[in-house]
LOFIKOL-459621 format. One record per residue (C-alpha): y, z, x; residue in three letters. Coordinates in pm, whole numbers, plus 32768, in hexadecimal, padded with zeros to 4 digits. Each point is the difference from the previous one (the first is absolute). Layout:
// residues N
((Y Z X) "ALA")
...
// end
This chain:
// residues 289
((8000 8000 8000) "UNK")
((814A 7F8B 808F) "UNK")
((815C 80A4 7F9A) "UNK")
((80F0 7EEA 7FC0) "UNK")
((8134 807E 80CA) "UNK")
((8146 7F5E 7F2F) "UNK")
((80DF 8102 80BA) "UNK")
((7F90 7F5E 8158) "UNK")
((803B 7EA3 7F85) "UNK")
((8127 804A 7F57) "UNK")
((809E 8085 814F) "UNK")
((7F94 7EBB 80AC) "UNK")
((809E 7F07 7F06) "UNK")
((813B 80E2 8006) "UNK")
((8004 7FEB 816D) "UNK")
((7FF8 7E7A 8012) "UNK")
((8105 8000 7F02) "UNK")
((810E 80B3 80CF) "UNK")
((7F8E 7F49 810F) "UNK")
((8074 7EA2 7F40) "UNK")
((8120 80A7 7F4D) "UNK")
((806A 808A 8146) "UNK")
((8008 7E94 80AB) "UNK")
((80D7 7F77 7EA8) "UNK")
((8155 7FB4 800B) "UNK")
((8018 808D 7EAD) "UNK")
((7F32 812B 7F69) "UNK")
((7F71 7FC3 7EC3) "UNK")
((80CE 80DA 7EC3) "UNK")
((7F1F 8092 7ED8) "UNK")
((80B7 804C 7EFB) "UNK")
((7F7A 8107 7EE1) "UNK")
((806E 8014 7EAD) "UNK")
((7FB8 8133 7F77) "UNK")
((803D 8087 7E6C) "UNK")
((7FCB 816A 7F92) "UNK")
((7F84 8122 8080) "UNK")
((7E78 7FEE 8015) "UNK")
((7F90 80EF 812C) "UNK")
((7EF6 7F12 8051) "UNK")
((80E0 7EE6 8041) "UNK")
((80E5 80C1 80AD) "UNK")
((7EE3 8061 810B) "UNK")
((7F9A 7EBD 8025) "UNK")
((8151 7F6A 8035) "UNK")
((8016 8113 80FF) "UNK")
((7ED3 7F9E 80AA) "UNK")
((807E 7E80 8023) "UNK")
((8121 8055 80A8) "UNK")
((7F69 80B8 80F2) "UNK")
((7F08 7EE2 8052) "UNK")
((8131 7F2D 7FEE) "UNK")
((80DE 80B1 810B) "UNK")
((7E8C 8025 80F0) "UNK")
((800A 7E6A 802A) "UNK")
((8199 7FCF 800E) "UNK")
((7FFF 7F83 7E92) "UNK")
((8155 8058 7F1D) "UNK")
((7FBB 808D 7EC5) "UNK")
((80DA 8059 7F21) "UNK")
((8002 808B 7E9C) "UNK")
((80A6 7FC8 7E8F) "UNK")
((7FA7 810B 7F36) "UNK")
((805F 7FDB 7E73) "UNK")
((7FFA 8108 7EF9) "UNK")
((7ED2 803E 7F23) "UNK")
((80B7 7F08 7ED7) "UNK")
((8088 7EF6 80C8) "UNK")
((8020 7ED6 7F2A) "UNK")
((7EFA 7EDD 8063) "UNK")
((8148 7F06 802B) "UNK")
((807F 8102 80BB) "UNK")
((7EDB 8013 80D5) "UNK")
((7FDD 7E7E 7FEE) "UNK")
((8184 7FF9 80B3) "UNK")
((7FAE 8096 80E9) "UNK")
((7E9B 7F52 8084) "UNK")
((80E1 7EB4 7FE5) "UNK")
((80FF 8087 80E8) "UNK")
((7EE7 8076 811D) "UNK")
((7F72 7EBA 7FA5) "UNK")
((8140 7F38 805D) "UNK")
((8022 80FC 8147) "UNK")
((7F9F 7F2C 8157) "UNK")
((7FE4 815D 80B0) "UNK")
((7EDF 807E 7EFA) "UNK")
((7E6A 7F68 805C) "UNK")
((7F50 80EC 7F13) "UNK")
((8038 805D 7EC9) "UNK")
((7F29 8120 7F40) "UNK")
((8015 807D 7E7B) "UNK")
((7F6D 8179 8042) "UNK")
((7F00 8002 7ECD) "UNK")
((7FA7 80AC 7F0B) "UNK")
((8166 7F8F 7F40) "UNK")
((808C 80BB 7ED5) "UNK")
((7F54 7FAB 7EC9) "UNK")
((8116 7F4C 7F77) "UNK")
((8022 7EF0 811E) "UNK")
((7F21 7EC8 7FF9) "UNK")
((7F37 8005 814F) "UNK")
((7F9B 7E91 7FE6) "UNK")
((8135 7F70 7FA1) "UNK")
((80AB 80E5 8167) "UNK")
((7F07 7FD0 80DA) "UNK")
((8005 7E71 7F98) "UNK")
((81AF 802C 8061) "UNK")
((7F87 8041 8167) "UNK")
((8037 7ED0 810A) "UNK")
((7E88 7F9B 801B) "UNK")
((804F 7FE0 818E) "UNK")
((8085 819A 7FD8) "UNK")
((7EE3 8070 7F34) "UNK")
((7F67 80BD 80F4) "UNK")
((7F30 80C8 7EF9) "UNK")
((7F42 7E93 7FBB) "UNK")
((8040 8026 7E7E) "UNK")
((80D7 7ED7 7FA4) "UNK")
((7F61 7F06 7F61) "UNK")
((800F 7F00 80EF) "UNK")
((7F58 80C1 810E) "UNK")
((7F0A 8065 7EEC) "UNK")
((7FCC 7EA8 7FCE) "UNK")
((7FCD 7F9F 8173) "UNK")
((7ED9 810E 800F) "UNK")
((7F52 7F90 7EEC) "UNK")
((8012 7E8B 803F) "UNK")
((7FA8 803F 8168) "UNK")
((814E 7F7C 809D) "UNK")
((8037 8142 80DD) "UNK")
((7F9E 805E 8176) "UNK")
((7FCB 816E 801D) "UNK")
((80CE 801C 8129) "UNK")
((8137 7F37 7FAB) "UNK")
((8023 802E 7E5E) "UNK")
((8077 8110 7F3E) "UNK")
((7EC8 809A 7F51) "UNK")
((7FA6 8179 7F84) "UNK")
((8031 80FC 80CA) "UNK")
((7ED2 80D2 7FE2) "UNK")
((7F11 7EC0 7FB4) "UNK")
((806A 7F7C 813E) "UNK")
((7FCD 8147 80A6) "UNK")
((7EC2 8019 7F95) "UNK")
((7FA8 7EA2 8091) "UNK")
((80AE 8049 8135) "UNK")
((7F12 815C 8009) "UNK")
((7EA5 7F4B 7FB5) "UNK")
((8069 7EEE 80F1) "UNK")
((803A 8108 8113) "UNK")
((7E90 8096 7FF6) "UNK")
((7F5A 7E63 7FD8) "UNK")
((7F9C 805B 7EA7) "UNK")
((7F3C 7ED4 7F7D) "UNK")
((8078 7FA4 7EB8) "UNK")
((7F6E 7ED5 7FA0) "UNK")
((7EEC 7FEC 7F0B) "UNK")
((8016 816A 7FCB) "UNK")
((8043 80BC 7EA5) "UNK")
((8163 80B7 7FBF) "UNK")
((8039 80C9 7EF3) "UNK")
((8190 8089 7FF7) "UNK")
((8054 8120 7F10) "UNK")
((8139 7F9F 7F92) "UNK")
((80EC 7EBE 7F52) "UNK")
((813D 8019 8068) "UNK")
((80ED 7F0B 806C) "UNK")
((8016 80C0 8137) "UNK")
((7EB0 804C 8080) "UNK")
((7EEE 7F78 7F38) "UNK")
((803E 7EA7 7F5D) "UNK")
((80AE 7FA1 815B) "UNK")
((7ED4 80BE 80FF) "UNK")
((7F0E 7F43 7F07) "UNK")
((807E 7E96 804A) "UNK")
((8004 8060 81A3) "UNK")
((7E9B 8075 7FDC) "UNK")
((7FA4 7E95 7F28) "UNK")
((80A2 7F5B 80F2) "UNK")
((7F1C 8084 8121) "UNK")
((7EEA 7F96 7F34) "UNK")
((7FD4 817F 7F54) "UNK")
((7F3F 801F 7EA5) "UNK")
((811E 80B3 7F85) "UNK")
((7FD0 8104 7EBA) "UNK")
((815D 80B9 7F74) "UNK")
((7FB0 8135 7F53) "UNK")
((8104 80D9 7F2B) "UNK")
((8025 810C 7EF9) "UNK")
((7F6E 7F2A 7F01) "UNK")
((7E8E 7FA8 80D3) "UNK")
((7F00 809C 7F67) "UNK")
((7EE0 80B6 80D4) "UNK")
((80CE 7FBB 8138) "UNK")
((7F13 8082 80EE) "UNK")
((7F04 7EF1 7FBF) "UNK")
((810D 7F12 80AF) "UNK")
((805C 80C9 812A) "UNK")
((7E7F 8059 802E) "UNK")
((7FF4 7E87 8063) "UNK")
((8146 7FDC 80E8) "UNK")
((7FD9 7FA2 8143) "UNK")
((8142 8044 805B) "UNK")
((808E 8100 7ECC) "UNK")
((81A4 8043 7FE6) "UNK")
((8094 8102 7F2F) "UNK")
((814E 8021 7F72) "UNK")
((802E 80DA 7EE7) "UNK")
((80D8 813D 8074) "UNK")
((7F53 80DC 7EB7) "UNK")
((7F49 8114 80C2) "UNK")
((7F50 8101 7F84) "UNK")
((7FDE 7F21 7EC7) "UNK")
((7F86 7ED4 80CF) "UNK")
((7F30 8033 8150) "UNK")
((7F1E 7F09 80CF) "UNK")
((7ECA 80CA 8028) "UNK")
((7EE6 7FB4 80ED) "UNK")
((7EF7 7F8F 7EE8) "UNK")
((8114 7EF0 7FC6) "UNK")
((7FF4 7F51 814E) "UNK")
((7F13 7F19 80A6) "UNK")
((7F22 806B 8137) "UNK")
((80E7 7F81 8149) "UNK")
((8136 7F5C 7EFA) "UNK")
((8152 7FE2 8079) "UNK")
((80C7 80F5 7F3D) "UNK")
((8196 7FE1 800C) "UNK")
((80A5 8133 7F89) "UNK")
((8152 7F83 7F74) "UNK")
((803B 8112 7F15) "UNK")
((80FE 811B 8015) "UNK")
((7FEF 8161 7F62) "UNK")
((8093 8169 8037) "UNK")
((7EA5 80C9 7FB1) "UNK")
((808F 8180 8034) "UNK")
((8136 7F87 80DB) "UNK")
((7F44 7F53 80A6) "UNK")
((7FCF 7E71 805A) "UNK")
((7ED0 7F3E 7FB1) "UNK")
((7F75 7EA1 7F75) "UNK")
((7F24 7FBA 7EE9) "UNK")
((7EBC 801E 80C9) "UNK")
((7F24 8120 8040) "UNK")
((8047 7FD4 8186) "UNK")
((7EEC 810E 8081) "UNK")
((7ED7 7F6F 7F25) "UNK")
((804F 7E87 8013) "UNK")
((8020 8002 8157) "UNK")
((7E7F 803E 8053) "UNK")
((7FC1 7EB1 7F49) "UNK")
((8124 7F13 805D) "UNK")
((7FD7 7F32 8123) "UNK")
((8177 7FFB 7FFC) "UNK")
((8109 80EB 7F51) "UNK")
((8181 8022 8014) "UNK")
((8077 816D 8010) "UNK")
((8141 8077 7F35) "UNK")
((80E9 803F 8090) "UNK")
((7FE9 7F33 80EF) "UNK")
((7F58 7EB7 7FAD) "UNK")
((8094 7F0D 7EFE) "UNK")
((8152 80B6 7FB6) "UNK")
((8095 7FDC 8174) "UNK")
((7F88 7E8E 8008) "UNK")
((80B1 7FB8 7EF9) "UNK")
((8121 808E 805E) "UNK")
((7FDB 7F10 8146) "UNK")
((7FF8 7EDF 7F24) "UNK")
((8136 801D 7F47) "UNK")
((80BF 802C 8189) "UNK")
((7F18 7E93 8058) "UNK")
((8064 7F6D 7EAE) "UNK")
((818B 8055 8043) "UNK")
((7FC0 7F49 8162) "UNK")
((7F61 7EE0 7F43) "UNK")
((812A 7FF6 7F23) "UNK")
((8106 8043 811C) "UNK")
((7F84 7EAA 80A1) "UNK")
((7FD2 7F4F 7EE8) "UNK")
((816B 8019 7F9A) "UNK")
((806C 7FD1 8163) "UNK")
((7F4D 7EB1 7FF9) "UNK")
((8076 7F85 7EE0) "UNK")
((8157 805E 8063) "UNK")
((7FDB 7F4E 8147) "UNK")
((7F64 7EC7 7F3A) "UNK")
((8167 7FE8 7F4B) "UNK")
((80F3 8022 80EF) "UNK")
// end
């Protein structure tokens, strides 16, 4: 049984991004638009900076109150949009009930989503028109790639099964697994007898974040499957994923830890994508003048 190390990875990747942002004339700028007060969002936003200022990239934040108005909040992604100094631009979800996540994540310059949630990036994933190094994809799907690809984790021909749908880990994780020739399942709240799919994963991801009520449990995994842990709980103060780490270890061949597996690797991936975007722009700019 191998430990897949995201931490370790996550340092490297970091390190090769200074390393190129360093050597730039100009650093790239994330900006982060951020409405109400949730405590989670707050952390996270937090925790990008941070990872920001570690490779030299500005960051810089627009918070809004809890009941901005969505043309409000529309202004103002136009006017980062229309900003030459601004590469990245990230929407800090969840949103307030009232604003329409589709129609402001779609208001997002597809070359600034660095989230990989506007439709035409969507659209480049699932028609297959993306390299995984130079487009703007999912943070954590890509992460998780990046992770499996770092330990020469054979995926072709083998069964997935992914615990969760959304747009920003399962539906997109699912169409990078078909496209390394995966048997892909997606399971969700609604699957009945669940455990009779992730009995037969090869390689088994979980994504649900409802611990105690939901838990992976070692009469749920395969003998020697690959299990990636992207879940995140507080159980008693305390941080953990959806699967029963202790147990499912003494069957998985591989198994990612949490912390440190998938969250810092994605983390990693939104500092690559902001590179990706940085040139991007840069080219294009150069292509005009």
């Amino acid at each position: 049984m191998t430990i897949m190390n995201g931490k370790a990875l996550a340092e490297k990747i970091k390190k090769e991004i200074a390393e190129i942002v360093k050597s730039k004339n100009v650093a790239p700028r994330i900006a982060t638009v951020l409405v109400g007060e949730d405590p989670s969002s707050k952390t996270y936003v937090k925790l990008k900076r941070k990872d920001c200022q570690e490779v030299g990239i500005h960051f810089e934040v627009h918070e809004l109150p809890e009941m901005t108005s969505e043309e409000r909040l529309l202004e103002l992604i136009d006017e980062l949009n229309r900003r030459n100094d601004v590469h990245g631009i990230i929407v800090q979800l969840p949103l307030p009930e009232h604003l329409d996540k589709r129609r402001v994540i779609s208001r997002v310059e597809p070359a600034k989503d660095i989230d990989g949630l506007h439709p035409y990036n969507v659209g480049k994933l699932w028609l297959g028109m993306y390299d995984l190094n130079r487009d703007l994809l999912p943070c954590t799907p890509k992460g998780i790639l990046k992770l499996i690809d770092s330990y020469e984790i054979e995926l072709e021909g083998r069964r997935a099964v992914i615990i969760n749908r959304s747009d920003l880990v399962g539906k997109p994780l699912s169409k990078l697994l078909l496209d390394r020739n995966s048997t892909v399942t997606l399971c969700h709240s609604r699957t009945r007898e669940i455990e009779k799919h992730t009995r037969m994963a090869d390689v088994l991801v979980s994504a649900v974040g409802r611990r105690p009520h939901f838990v992976v449990t070692e009469d749920m995994v395969k003998e020697g499957a690959v299990v990636i842990d992207v879940g995140t709980n507080y159980v008693e103060g305390k941080l953990c994923g959806d699967v029963d780490f202790e147990r499912v270890k003494r069957k998985a061949s591989y198994i990612t830890p949490v912390p440190g597996g998938v969250g810092p690797m994605t983390r990693a991936m939104l500092l690559h994508n902001a590179l990706i975007a940085s040139e991007k722009i840069q080219t294009a700019r150069t292509k005009e003048s």
